[in-house]
C-alpha positions as CSV (number, residue, x, y, z in Angstrom):
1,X,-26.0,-15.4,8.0
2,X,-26.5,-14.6,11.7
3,X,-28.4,-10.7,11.7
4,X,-25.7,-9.4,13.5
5,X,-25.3,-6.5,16.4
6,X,-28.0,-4.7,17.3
7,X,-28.6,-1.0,18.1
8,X,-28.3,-1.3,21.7
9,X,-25.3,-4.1,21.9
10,X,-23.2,-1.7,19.4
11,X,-24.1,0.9,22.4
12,X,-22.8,-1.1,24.4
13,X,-19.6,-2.1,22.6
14,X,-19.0,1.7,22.0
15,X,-19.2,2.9,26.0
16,X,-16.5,-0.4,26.9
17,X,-14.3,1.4,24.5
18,X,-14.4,-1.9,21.6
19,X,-14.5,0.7,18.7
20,X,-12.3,0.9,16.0
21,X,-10.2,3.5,16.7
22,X,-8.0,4.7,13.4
23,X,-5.4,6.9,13.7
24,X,-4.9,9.2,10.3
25,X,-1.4,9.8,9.4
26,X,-1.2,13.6,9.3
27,X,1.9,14.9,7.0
28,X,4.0,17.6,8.1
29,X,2.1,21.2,9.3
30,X,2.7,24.4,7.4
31,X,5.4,25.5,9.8
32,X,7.5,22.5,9.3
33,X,7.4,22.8,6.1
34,X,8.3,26.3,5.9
35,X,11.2,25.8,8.6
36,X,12.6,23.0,6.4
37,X,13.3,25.2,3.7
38,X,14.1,28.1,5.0
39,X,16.8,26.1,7.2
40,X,18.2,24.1,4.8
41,X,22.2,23.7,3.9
42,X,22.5,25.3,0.8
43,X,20.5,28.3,2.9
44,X,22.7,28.4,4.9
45,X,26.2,28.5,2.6
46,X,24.5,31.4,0.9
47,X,23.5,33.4,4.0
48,X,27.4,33.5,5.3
49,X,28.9,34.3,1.7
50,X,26.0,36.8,2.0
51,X,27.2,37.9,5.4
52,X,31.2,38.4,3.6
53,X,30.2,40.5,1.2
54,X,28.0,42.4,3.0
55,X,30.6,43.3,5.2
56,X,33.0,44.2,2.6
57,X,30.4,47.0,1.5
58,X,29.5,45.7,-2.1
59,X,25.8,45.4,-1.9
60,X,25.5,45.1,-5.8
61,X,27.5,42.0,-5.1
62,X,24.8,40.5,-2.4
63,X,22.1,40.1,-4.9
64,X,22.8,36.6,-4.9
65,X,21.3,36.7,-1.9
66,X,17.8,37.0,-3.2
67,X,18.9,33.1,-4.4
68,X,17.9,32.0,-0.5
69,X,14.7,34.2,-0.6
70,X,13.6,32.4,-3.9
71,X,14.3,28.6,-3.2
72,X,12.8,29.1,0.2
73,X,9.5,30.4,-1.4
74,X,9.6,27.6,-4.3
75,X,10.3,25.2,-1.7
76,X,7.3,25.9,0.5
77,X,4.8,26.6,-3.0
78,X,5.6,23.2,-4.1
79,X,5.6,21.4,-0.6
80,X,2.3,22.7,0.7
81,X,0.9,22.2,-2.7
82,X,1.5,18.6,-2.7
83,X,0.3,18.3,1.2
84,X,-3.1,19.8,-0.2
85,X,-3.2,17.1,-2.8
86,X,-2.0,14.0,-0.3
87,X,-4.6,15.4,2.3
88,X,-7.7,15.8,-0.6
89,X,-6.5,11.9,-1.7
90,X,-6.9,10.5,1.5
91,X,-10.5,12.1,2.1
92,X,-11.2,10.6,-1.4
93,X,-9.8,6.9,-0.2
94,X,-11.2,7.0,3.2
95,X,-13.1,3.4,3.1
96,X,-16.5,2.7,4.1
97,X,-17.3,-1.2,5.5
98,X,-20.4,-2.5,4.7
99,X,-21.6,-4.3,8.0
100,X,-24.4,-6.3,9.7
101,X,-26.4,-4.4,12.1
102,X,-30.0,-5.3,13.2
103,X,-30.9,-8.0,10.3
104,X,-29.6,-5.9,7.2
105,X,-26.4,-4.6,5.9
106,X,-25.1,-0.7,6.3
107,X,-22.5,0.9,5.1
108,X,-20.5,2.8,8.1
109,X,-17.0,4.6,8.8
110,X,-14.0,2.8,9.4
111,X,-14.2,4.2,12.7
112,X,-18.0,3.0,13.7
113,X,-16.8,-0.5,13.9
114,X,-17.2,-2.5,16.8
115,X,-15.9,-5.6,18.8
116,X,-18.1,-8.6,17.0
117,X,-19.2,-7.0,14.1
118,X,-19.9,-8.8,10.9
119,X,-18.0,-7.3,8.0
120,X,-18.9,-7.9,4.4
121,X,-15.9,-8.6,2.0
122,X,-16.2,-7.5,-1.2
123,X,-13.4,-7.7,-4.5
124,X,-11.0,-4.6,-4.1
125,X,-12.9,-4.0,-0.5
126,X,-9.8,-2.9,1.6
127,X,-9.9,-5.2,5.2
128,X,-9.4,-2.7,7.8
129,X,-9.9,-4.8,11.1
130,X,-8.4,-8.2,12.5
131,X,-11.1,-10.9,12.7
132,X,-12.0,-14.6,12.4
133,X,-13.7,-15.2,8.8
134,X,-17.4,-16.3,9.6
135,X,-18.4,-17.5,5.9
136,X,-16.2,-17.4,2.5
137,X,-16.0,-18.7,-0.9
138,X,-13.1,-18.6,-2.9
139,X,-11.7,-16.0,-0.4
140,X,-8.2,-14.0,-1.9
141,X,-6.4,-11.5,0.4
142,X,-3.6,-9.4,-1.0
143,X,-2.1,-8.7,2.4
144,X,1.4,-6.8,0.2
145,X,0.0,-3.6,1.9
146,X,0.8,-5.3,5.2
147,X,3.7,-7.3,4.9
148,X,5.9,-5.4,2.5
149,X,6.6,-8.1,-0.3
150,X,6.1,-7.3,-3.8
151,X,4.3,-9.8,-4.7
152,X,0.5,-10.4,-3.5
């Protein structure tokens, strides 16, 4: 196996820009989430029927009102809840290559790559760059991730 890059032709590779640039899919922020369900059809129904019997006078009648107050806040618990949980998840998955740099392997982020490095493949290592493959045995890749199809 060759020893791969060095120190200073990784330098290199990083100031020409031939990095690995990954681009993490960021849900939606806090105020889109809140201004989907404050906006939201049903919301809205309920506001104008709120609005009709508001005008009539009978406020004991508008308590239904309190309905829009109550999904909205549900809404939001639950969504921003479930962003904290999708966001802590893909901290947890981030994937680390192992590489060859100066004679030896290291393990680096995703985004550390450069043009020419040598990654090593392990079983359930997730491929995160295109490439030629240098040296393989028995070499499997579930590529149902990339392509869509159910089957591997």
């Amino acid at each position: 196996m060759t020893p791969g890059l060095s120190d200073a032709q990784v330098a290199a590779r990083v100031e020409r820009g031939e990095v690995n640039t990954t681009t993490t899919a960021v849900g939606r922020s806090n105020l889109d989430i809140i201004r989907a369900n404050v906006f939201t059809r049903i919301n809205a129904i309920l506001a104008v029927l709120l609005a009709f019997v508001v005008a009539t006078g009978s406020w004991t009648n508008g308590a239904f009102g309190l309905l829009i107050v109550f999904n909205s806040i549900i809404g939001i618990i639950q969504e921003i809840r479930a962003k904290r949980t999708l966001d802590s998840l893909t901290i947890v998955g981030a994937a680390r290559p192992e590489v060859w740099r100066n004679g030896e392997i290291v393990e680096i982020d995703a985004d550390e790559l450069v043009l020419d490095d040598i990654v090593t493949c392990r079983i359930g290592d997730q491929i995160m760059v295109d490439g030629e493959v240098v040296d393989a045995s028995q070499l499997e890749i579930d590529e149902s991730l990339l392509t869509g199809e159910a089957d591997p």
